[in-house]
N, C-alpha and C positions, 0 to 999 in steps of 0.2 A: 758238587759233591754227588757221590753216587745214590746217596742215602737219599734226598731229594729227587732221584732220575724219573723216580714212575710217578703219574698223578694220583695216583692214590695215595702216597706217600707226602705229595704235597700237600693236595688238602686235608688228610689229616693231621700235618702239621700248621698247617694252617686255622682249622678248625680249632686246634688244643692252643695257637698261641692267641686265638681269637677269646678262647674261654679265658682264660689267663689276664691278658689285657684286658676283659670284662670284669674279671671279677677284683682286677687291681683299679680301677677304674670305678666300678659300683663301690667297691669299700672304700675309697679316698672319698669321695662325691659324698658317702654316706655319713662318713665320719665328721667331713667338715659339714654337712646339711645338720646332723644331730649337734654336735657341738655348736652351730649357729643359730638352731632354732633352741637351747637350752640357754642358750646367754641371750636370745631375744623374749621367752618365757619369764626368763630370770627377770629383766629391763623392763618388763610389761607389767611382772606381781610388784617390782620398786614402783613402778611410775604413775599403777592405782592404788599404790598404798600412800605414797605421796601428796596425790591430786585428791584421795576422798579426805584423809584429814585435811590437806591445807584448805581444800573447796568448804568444809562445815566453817572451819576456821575463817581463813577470809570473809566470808558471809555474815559474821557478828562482827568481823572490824568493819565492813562494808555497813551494816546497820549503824553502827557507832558512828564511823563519819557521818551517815547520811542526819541520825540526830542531832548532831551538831550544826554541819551545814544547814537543815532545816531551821534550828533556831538560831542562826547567823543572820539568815535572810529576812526572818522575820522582825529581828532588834534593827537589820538595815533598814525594813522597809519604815520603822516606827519613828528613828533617828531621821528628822530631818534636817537638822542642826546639831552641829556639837555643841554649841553651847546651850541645849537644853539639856546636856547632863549636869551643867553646874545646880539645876533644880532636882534639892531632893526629894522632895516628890515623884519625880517623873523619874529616878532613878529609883525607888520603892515599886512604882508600877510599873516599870520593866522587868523589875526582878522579879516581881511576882508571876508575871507573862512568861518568863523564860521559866522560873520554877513548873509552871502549869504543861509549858510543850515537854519539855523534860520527863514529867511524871506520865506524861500522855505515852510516850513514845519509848520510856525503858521497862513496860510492864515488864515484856515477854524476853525479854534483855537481863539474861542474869548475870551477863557478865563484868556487867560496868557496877564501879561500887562507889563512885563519887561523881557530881557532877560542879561548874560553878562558871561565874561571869563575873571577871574582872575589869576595871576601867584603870588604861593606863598614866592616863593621864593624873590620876586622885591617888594611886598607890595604894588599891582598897581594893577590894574584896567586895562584890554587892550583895553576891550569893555562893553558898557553898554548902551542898548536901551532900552527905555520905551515907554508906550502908554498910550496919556492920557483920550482914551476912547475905544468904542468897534469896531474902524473901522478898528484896522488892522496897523493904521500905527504910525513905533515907529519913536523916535528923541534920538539923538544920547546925554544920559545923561552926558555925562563926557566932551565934544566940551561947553554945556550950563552952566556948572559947572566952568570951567576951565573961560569963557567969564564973569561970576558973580562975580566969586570970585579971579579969577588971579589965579588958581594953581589946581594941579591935585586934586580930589575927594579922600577922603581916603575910606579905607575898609566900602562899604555900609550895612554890616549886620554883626552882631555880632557871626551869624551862622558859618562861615568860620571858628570859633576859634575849633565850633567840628567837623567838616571834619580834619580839624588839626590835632586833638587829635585822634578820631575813623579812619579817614582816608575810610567811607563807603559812598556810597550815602544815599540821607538820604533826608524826606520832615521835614520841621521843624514846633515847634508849630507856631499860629499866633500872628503876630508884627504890630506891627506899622509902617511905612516907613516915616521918614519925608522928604525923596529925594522923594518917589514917592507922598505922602502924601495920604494914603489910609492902609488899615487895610490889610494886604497879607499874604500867606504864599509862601514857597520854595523850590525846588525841588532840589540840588545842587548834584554835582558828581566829587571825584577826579580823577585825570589821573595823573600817575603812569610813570616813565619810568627808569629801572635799578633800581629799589626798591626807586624812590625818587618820590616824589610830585610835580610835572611841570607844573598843571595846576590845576582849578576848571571851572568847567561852571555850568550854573544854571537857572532855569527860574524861574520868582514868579507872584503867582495866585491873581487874586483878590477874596480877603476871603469874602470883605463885597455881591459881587455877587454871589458869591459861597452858601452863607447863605442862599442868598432870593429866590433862585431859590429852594434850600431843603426845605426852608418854605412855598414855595406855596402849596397851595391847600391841604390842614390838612383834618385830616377823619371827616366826617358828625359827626353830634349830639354834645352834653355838655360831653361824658363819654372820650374822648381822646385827644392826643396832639401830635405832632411829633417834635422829640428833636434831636441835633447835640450835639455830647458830646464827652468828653477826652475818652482816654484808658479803666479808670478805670469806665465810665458811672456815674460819682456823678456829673462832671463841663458840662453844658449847652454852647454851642458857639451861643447866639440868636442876632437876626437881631437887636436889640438894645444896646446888652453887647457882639460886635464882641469877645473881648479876654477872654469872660468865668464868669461866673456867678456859684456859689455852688447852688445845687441843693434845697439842704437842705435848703436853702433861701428861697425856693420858697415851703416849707413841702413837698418835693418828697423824702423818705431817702428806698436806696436799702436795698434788705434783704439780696441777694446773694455776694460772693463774689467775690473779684475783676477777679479773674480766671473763673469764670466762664461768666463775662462777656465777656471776650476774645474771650473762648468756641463757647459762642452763635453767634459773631460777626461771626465766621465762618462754624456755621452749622446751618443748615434751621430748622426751626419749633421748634428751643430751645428756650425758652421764661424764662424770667428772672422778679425774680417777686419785687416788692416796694410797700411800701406804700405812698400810696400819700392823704393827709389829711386824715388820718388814716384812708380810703381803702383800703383794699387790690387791688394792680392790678397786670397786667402781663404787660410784653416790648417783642416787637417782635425787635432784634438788627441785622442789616446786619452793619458789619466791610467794611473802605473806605481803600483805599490804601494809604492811609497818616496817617494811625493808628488812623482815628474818629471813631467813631460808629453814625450811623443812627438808633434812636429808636422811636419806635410807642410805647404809652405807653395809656393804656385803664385803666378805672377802672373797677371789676370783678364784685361788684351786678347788673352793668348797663346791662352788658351783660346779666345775668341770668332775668333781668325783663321778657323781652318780653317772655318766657318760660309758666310762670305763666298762663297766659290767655289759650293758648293751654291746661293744664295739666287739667285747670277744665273743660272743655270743654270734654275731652277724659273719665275721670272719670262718668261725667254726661253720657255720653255715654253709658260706660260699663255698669253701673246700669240699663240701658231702654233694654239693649241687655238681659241682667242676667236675666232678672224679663220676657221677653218676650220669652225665652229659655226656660224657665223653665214650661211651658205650655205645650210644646212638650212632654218631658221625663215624666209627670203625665199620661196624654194617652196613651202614647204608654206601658208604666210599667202596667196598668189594665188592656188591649189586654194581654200583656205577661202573667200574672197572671194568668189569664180564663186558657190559653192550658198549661202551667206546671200545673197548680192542676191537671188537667185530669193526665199528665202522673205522677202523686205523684198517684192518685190513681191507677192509673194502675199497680203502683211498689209495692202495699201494698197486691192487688189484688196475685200478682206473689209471695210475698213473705211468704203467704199462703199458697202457694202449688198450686193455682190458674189458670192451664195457660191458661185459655179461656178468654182471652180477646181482647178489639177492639178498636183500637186508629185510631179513622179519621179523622188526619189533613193534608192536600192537600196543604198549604201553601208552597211556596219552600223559606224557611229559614230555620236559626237554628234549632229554636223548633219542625217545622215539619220534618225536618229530623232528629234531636233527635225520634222525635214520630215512624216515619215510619221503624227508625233503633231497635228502641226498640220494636217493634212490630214481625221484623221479629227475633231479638235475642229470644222475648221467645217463636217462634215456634221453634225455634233450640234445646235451652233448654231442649224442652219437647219432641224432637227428640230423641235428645242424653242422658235424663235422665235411659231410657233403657238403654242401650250404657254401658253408666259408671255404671251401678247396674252389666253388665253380665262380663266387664274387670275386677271390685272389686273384682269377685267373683270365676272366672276362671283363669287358668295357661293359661298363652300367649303359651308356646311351646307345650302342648298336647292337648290342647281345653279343660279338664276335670276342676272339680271344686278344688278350691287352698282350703288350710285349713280354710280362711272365709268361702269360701261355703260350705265347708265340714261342718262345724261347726254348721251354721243355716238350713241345710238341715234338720242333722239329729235330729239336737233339736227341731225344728218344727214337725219331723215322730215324735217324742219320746212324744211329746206335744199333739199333736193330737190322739195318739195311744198308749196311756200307759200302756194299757194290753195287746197287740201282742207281738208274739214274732219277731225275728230279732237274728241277725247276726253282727260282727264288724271283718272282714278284715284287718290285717296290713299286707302286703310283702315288700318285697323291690328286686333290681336287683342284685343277686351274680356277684360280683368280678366288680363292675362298673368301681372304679379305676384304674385297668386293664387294661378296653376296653378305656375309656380316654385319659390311658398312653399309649398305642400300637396303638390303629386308631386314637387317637386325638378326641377333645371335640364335633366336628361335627359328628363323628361317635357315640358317646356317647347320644347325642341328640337325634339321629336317633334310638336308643335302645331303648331309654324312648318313643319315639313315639310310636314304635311299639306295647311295653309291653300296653302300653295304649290301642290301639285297641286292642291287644287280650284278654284285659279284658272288656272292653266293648262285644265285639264279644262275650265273655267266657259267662258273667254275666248276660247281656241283660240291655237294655237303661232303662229298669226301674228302677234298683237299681242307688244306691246314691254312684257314683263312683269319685275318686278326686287321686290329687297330694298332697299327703303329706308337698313332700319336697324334694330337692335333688332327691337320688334312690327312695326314700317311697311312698306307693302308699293304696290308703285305698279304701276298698268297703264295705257299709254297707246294708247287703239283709234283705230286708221289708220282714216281712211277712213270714220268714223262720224258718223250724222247724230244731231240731236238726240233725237229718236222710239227710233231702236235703239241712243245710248248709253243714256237711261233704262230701255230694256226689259230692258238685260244688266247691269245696276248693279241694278235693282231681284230680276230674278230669282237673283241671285246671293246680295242682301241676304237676299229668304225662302229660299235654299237650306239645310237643315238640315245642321249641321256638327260633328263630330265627331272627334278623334283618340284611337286605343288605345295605351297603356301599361302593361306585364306586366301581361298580362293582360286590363285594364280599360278599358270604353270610358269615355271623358269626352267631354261636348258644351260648345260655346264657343259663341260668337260675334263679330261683326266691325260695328264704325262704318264707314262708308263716307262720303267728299264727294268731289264731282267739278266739274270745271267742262270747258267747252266751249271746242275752240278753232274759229273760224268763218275758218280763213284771210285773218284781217286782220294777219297777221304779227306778233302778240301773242310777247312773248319766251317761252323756256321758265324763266325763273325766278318771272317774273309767272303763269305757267298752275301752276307748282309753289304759290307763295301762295294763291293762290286754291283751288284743290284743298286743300290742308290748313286754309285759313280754314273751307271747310263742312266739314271732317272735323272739327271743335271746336266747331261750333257743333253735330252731331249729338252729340256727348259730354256739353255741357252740358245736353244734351233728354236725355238717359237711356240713350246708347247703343245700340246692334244695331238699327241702321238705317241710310237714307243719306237726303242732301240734296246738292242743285244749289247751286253756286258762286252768292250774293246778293250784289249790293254792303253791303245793310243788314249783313251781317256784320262788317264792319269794326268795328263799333264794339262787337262783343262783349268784354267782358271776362274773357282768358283765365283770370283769378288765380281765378274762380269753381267751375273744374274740383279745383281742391285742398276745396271744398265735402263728404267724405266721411263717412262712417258714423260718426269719430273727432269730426268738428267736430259733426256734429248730436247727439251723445250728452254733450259734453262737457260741460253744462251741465244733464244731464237730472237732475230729482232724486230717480229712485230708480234703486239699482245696477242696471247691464245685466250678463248673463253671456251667451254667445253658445258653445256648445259642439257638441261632433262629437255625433249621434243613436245612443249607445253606452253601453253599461252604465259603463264606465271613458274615457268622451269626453274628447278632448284638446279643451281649452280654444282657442277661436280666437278670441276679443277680451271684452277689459272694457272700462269706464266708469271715468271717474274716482269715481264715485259707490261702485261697488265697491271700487276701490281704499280707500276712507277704511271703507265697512264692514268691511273685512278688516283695515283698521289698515296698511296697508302704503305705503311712501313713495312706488312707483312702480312700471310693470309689474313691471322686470326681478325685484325684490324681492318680486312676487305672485306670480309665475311660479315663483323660487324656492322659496315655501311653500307651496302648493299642488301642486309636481312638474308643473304642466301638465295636472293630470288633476281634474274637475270632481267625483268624491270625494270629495278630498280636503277639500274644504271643508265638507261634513260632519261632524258630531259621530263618532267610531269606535262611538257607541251607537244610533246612526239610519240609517248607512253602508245596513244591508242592507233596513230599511224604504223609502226614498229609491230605491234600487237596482231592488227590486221593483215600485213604481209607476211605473218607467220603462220597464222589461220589460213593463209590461200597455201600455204605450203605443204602446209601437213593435209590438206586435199588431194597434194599432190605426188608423183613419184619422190623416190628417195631417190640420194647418189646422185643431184641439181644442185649444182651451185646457183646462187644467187647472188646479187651485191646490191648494197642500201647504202647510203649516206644518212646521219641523223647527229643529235645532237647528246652531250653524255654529260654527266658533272660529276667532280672530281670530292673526296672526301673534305678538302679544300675550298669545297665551295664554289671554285672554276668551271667553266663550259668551256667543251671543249667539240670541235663539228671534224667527226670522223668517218671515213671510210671503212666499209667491214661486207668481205666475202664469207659466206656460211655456207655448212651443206649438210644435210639431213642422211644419216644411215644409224644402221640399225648391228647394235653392241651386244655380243652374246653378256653380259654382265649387267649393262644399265637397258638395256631394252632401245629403244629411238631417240637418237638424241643428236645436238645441234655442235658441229665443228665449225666457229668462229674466227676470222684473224681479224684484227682490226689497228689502223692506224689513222692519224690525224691526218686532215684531207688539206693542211696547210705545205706537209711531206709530197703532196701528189700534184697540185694545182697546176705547176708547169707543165708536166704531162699530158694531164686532160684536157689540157687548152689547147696541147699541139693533135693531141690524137683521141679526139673526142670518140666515149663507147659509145655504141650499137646496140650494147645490153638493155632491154627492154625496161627490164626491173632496175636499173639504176637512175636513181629519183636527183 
């Protein structure tokens, strides 16, 4: 869209849909953060209003058991026998024991209003105190009972029947008591002794005090209610309906199930949810030690009101932020605008061919240092555009020009000077592979350099001299007639030539073909054929020479150059060995003929048995014989033959006693070195027996 075309226009759409997406983003983020943190406020005032009453709470049922348990332990410890309770005696002095821990331990205990210690087995009552308020002091129920009615008290709670039965301690639902005459619950414990039931002792709470003190003081506002309820959270114990009220009477029906009420009774911040006159709400439950639950029960849109008034408040906000932001990013994006067009045009300027140009922004930000970096990139540019036109055009290892430059040199002379005559140069360096193989590719390097200056040196910097490629090497002379291209092709051919390598001089030499151009506008591709047709035809003659461009060349067969030392030997039939002119000479070529005298499948496999060293194929018992008349040789003139008889062994392990004529000269390529034939002297024997040699050196 067009509306987008210019940057300016992008980001500050960009910027407005940035603010936009922020501020839809900050208000969602914001609204679920307030609405999360008001429902975990909420969960926090339920679950300290829960925890500090049921904590005061549990802590006097916690005392209550622990007085009982205490004087559990202590009738255990006294009971050694059940059958010393059939003595009433010692059933008076236990009561009286238990009366005393009793009165010791519910001073500060107002909440228990009876206490007592029954024996199951007698179906009696020993002791039983009550109180008939919160001062502390009990009377002795079963002395008052006994004085009313003329006779002992029967079983006062119907709870004893399941201590009985479960045989556990246990606090019981709430009853009624019409001995005490008050709404209680009980806390009872059997005692045990030899696997029997000897006793029970027990204390009972006042329920209806117990209620009003978890009912005081209920959370603020119309949204809650604090509830005392069974196990299962649906029965209410309230100050009005001490033994229990259904919920559901009152439209509170749970969603969760009863296990999970349990759950929550015993872990913090689990809330359980109900509807209460079809609200949804939450119950924050702390579980009592007598298996009630203490629940705070809220309804859920009350909470979420007061959210509301914030949330438009915040929005209201964003919008005056948005609209007052967006003011900023309009000015500063048309400052921006001004210095990027400058550097757009300065890029179009460059990419002209251009590079005179001038960017003056001084600003230290982005775009001035965009500016100041791209100012001095295209002085570099136009540095290095030189640079890179003379690397394209030149061979990195002789400085001369590669066949690009070759290429538009001389199409440019050829272009400019269509009727001159000229000259076209191909040579290349004889036997390169050689110098390669024997000094290695660093000495090889160093050959090409050289030939390179002597042809410059030779030709003079104003011809159009270059690296072909590889060996190849090409000079095209401006402005040459036929008479003095042949006189600087030919003096160049007898120039003797030479390169040093640590140390050592080696001498080379160079094939040369050339042809003529007579300004009949002859192509430069056809002057390139031609030229390299006589540089192959001098190859096939025997190299280190030159020759003039012949049509008869045409019909030379190049495949005749592959014609080497390898093709002419391979057929020869006695072995060749071809070695350096050294006590321990590295091996520099065999024959196939060799190869079967030696027993060996193929060089590689010669090479390996012999280690490369012309020794080695010696017997270890003739090594220093053999050794010796080659030390007397190389004393001697080159271009003597010689002939020895000795002993050789074969990869095979065989001995074999051959004849072998040598002769020492000297290889523009390997420097001095040994031309060997050799054959088994089993092949000769009739010979030499009829016409025995004269040769001095044959042993």
């Amino acid at each position: 869209m067009k509306l987008f075309y210019s940057l300016k226009r992008k980001v500050l759409a960009v910027c407005l849909a940035g603010m936009i997406l922020m501020a839809l983003c900050v208000g969602g983020i914001s609204l679920w953060t307030i609405s999360h943190l008001t429902y975990d406020y909420e969960i926090q005032n339920m679950t300290h209003l829960v925890d500090t009453k049921a904590t005061i709470i549990d802590d006097e049922l916690l005392r209550s058991e622990n007085i009982v348990n205490y004087t559990a332990n202590a009738i255990s410890r006294k009971v050694d026998d059940p059958a010393q309770l059939r003595d009433l005696s010692f059933r008076q002095h236990l009561a009286q024991s238990v009366d005393h821990d009793f009165q010791d331990a519910s001073t500060n205990l107002h909440i228990i209003c009876s206490y007592y210690l029954y024996y199951p087995s007698e179906n009696i009552s020993a002791l039983w105190k009550a109180s008939n308020g919160r001062d502390s002091t009990f009377y002795d129920v079963l002395v008052k009972q006994q004085e009313e009615i003329g006779h002992t008290a029967p079983r006062h709670v119907i709870a004893f029947a399941y201590l009985m039965d479960q045989g556990e301690a246990a606090w019981t639902q709430p009853y009624y008591s019409s001995y005490l005459n008050r709404y209680i619950i009980s806390y009872r414990r059997p005692i045990y002794k030899d696997g029997v039931m000897v006793a029970i002792v027990g204390i009972d709470i006042d329920f209806q005090a117990f209620i009003d003190r978890l009912y005081a003081n209920p959370p603020e506002g119309e949204h809650g209610m604090v509830i005392l309820s069974d196990t299962t959270g649906t029965v209410e114990y309230a100050p009005d309906k001490p033994l229990g009220i259904q919920l559901a009477d009152k439209d509170i029906h749970i969603r969760d199930v009863a296990d999970k009420v349990a759950e929550a009774g015993q872990t913090d911040n689990m809330m359980v949810t109900y509807d209460w006159a079809g609200q949804e709400s939450i119950a924050g439950i702390k579980g009592l030690r007598n298996g009630m639950n203490f629940i705070d029960l809220r309804r859920k849109p009350q909470i979420y009101n007061r959210t509301h008034k914030a949330v438009m408040q915040m929005v209201l906000g964003l919008v005056a932020i948005c609209i007052l932001a967006s003011l900023l990013p309009i000015y500063m994006i048309n400052r921006l605008s001004e210095r990027l067009q400058r550097v757009i045009e300065a890029a179009k300027e460059v990419g002209e061919g251009n590079y005179d140009i001038k960017l003056h922004d001084t600003q230290r930000d982005d775009i001035g240092e965009l500016s100041r970096n791209f100012q001095a990139m295209v002085g570099k540019v136009a540095a290095s555009q030189g640079n890179l036109t003379y690397i394209s055009q030149h061979d990195v290892l002789t400085g001369l020009l590669n066949r690009m430059g070759l290429d538009k040199e001389i199409a440019d002379w050829l272009q400019a000077h269509p009727d001159s005559h000229g000259a076209l140069v191909s040579l290349d360096l004889d036997g390169f592979k050689f110098i390669n193989d024997l000094h290695g590719h660093m000495a090889g390097d160093e050959a090409l350099r050289t030939l390179a200056r002597d042809l410059v040196e030779s030709f003079g910097h104003e011809q159009i001299i270059g690296r072909n490629g590889g060996d190849e090497f090409v000079v095209f002379m401006k402005d040459a007639e036929p008479e003095a291209a042949q006189a600087a092709v030919k003096a160049f051919s007898n120039k003797k030539k030479a390169f040093t390598y640590d140390g050592e001089t080696h001498s080379f030499s160079v094939s040369i073909g050339y042809t003529l151009y007579r300004g009949d506008g002859m192509s430069l591709s056809r002057l390139f054929h031609q030229s390299d047709t006589a540089l192959y035809a001098v190859k096939l003659r025997g190299r280190n020479h030159y020759r003039i461009y012949e049509p008869s060349m045409e019909s030379l067969n190049r495949t005749s150059l592959g014609f080497n030392l390898e093709t002419i030997t391979k057929n020869l039939p006695t072995a060749l060995l071809v070695t350096e002119a050294k006590k321990d000479g590295k091996i520099l070529f065999v024959n196939k003929a060799m190869l079967d005298l030696l027993e060996c499948q193929n060089v590689t496999e010669f090479m390996a048995f012999t280690e490369e060293n012309q020794s080695h194929i010696v017997c270890a018992c003739e090594r220093e014989r053999v050794r010796q008349l080659m030390e007397q040789q190389l004393l001697e003139d080159a271009d003597k033959t010689y002939s020895v008889t000795y002993c050789i062994r074969t990869a095979k392990g065989r001995r074999k006693h051959i004849f072998s004529v040598w002769c020492m000269a000297d290889n523009p390529n390997y420097g001095r070195v040994f031309y060997a034939t050799l054959v088994e002297q089993k092949f000769l024997w009739p010979f030499i027996s009829e016409h025995p040699s004269e040769d001095d050196n044959l042993v």
